[in-house]
N, C-alpha and C positions, 0 to 999 in steps of 0.2 A: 492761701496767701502766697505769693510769689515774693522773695525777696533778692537784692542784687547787692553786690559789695564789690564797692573797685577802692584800690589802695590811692593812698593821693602819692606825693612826689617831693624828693628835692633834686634840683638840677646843677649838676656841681661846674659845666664847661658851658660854653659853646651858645649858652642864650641870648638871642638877637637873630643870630644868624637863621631862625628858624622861622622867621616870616616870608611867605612868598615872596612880598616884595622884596626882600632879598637875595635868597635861593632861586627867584628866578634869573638873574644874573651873575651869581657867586655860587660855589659851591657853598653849602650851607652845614654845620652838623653838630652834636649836641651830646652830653654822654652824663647821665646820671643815673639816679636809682627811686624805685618805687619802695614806698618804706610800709610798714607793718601798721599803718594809721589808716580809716578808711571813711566813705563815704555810702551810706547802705541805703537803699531806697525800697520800700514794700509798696505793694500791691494787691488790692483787695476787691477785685469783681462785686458791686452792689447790686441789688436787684433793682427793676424797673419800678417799685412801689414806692419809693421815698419821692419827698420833693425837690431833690435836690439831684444832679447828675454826679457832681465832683465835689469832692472832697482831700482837700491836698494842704497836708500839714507841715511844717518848717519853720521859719522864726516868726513866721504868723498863720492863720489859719483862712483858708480860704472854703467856703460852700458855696458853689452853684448852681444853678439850671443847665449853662449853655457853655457851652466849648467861648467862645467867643467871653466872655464874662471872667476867665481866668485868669490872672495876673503874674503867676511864672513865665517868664517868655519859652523859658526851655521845655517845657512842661506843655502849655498852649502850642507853639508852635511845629511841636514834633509828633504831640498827639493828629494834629490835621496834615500834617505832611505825612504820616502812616496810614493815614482812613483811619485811626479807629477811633470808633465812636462809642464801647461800651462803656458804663457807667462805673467808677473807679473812688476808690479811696486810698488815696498815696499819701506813704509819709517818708518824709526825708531826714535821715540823723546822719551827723559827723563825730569823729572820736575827735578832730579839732578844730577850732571856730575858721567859717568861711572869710574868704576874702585877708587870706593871714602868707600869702606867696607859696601856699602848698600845692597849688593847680586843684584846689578844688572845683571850682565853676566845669572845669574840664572832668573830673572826677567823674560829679555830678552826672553832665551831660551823655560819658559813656556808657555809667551806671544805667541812665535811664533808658537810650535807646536799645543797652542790653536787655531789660525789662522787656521790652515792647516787643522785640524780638520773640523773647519767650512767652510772651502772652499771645502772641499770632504764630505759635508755630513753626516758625522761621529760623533758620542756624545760619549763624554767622560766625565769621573767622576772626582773630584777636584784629586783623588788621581791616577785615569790612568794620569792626567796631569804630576803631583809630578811624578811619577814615568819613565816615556817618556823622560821628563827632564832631570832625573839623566844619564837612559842611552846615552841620544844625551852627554852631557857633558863625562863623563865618559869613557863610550865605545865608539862610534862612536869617538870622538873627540880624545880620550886619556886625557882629563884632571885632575890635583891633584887637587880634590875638594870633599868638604864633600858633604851629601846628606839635611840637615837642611833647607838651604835657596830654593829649590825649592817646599819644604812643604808649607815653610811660601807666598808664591808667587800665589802656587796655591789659599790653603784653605783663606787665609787673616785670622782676628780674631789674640786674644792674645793666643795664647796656647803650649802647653808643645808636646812635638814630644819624643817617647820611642824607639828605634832601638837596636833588637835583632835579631841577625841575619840576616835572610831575611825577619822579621817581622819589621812592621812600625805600632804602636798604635798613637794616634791622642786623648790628654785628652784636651778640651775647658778650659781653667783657670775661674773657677766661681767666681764672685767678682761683688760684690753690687755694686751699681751707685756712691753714693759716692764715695767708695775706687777709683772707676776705671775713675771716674771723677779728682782724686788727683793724682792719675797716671798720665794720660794724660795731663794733666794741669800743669805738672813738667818737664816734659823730652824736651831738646832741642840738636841741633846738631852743635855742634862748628865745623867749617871748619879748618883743618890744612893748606891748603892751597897745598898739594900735593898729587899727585894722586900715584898709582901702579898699575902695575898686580899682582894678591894675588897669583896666581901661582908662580913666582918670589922668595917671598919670606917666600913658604910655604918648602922647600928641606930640610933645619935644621930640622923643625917640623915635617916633614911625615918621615924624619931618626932615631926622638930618640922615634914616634911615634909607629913603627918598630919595635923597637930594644924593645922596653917596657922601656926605659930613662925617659921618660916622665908619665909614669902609675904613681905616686903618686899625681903630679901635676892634672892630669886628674880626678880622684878621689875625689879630692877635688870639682873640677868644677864640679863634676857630684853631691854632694851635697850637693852644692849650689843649684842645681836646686829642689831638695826635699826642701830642707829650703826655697828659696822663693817663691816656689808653695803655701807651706802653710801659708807665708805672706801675699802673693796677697790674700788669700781667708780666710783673719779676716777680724773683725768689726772697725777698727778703722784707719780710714785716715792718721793721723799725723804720728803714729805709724806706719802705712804704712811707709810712707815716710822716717822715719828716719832708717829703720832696712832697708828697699831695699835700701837706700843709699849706707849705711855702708857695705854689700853683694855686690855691685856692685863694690865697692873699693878693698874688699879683694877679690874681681874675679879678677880683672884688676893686680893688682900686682903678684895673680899665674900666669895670661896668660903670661904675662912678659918673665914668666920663660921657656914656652915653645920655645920658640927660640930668641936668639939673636939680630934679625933681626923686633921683632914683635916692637918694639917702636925705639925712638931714642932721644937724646938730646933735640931737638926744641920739638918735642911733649910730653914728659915730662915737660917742663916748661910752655906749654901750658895748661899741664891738672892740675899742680900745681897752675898755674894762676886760672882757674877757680873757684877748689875750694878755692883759698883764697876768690875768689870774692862771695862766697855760695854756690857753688854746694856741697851737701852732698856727691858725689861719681860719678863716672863712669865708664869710659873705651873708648879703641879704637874701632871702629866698624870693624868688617870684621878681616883679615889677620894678620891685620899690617902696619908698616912702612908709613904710610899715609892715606888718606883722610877723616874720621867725628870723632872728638869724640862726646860721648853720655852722657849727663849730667845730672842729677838729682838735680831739683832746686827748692824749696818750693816756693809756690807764694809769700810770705813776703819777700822774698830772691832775687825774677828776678828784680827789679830796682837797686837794686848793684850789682847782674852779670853784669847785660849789661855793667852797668857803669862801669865796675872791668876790663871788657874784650874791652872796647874802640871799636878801628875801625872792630874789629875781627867780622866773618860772623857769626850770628847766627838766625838759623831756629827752632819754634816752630813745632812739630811735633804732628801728634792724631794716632788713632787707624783706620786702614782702616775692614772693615765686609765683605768686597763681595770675595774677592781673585779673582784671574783668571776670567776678564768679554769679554765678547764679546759686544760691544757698540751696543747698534740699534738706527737708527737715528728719 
């Protein structure tokens, strides 16, 4: 059995800007962390004697005969853009549910062409990964999706991604053990409690994205990510904590503004809940319209979060280092 594990993501700057359609005209860039949560995909070479070719398990079960008969897009369409054709039993687990703004789908997508990779033999690089990714999602698929979250999936690590054109730069965010100890020691994921497809309810935002409606607001998020780049990489924890707060708050309220559709009543009074409870700042993860936000909470401060936010789901998160692994037993 061949198994893969790529970390999922949360993206603290710079999201929008990471759509061709607008990096090909703007500079584009992005700066967040892959966290310690993951998306693990096995593999299982069947023999030619059964009735069935494929066997690919996930929040339903699929058996078939034919390539063609498969119902995962990601899955169908990357097996026949690799040629292979041997007969397989895949199954797919999350340590958190899909479709929740953690860039799973993208997770996913790298996990599995990293598979493939290792099943034919073939070495690739964290960024032929990243990049394979984009076009299964993209082209092959046709999907509206930025190119951010299969960087962060491959490489893992905290860092900053620069997209110019058909250029992709890759800066490591330098930052002492302290600082990055305070970091990590702060950030949690409140569950809204509803899931989406980000595609759904990305059509507002890739239109006024288009149109250039949205370039001032983008503008701003883009930096943001110069201003907490060179947060992340001072000398002083507290002061950490309290300016990335406060930047994650005023990111969260421009995203807001790129579409309509990106928050909504119940999640608004959930992330106003929080911070009454302490969180110095936030935001929604991902798209929109549902599933984590992202909280920023001093350790002096997490025993009245919790308490502030009651029966509500909260997961302490860290930093994951390996990106895109192939597991050995």
């Amino acid at each position: 059995m061949t198994v893969s594990r790529t970390p999922l993501r949360v993206s603290f700057f710079g999201g929008g800007t990471d759509y061709p359609e607008y990096f090909a005209r703007a500079r584009g860039a992005v700066l967040g962390m892959a966290i310690n949560q993951y998306v693990y995909v096995a593999a299982l070479r069947l023999t030619n004697i059964l009735d069935y070719r494929y066997r690919i398990s996930y929040s339903k079960m699929e058996q078939v005969a034919a390539l063609d008969a498969i119902e995962h897009p990601v899955v169908r369409e990357t097996l026949r853009d690799h040629g292979y054709t041997a007969p397989l039993d895949i199954s797919i687990m999350a340590d958190l549910p899909a479709r929740s703004g953690l860039g799973s789908s993208s997770s996913f997508t790298v996990g599995f062409v990293n598979l493939l990779f290792e099943l034919q033999g073939r070495r690739a690089t964290k960024m032929d990964l990243a990049r394979e990714a984009v076009r299964v999602e993209r082209d092959l698929l046709g999907e509206n999706v930025g190119v951010q979250d299969q960087h962060h999936a491959a490489f893992g690590g905290l860092n900053r991604f620069d997209f110019e054109g058909g250029r992709t730069r890759i800066s490591p965010v330098q930052m002492t053990a302290p600082c990055q100890e305070a970091l990590t020691g702060s950030l949690f994921l409140v569950y809204t409690g509803v899931t989406r497809f980000a595609s759904a309810t990305l059509d507002e935002q890739m239109a006024k994205t288009k149109s250039g409606a949205s370039d001032k607001d983008l503008s701003h998020l883009l930096a943001l990510v110069d201003q907490s780049h060179s947060v992340l990489e001072g000398q002083d924890p507290a002061r950490l904590l309290t300016e990335f707060g406060a930047m994650l708050h005023e990111g969260w309220e421009t995203k807001k503004r790129l579409s309509s559709k990106v928050s909504n009543p119940q999640i608004d009074a959930l992330y106003d809940r929080a911070r009454a409870a302490g969180a110095l700042g936030g935001k929604l993860c991902g798209a929109g319209a549902g599933g984590f936000l992202l909280m920023l909470v001093p350790p002096e401060r997490q025993a009245g979060f919790r308490a502030g936010l009651g029966e509500t789901s909260i997961i302490p998160i860290g930093l994951d280092t390996m990106g895109a692994t192939i597991l050995r037993g």
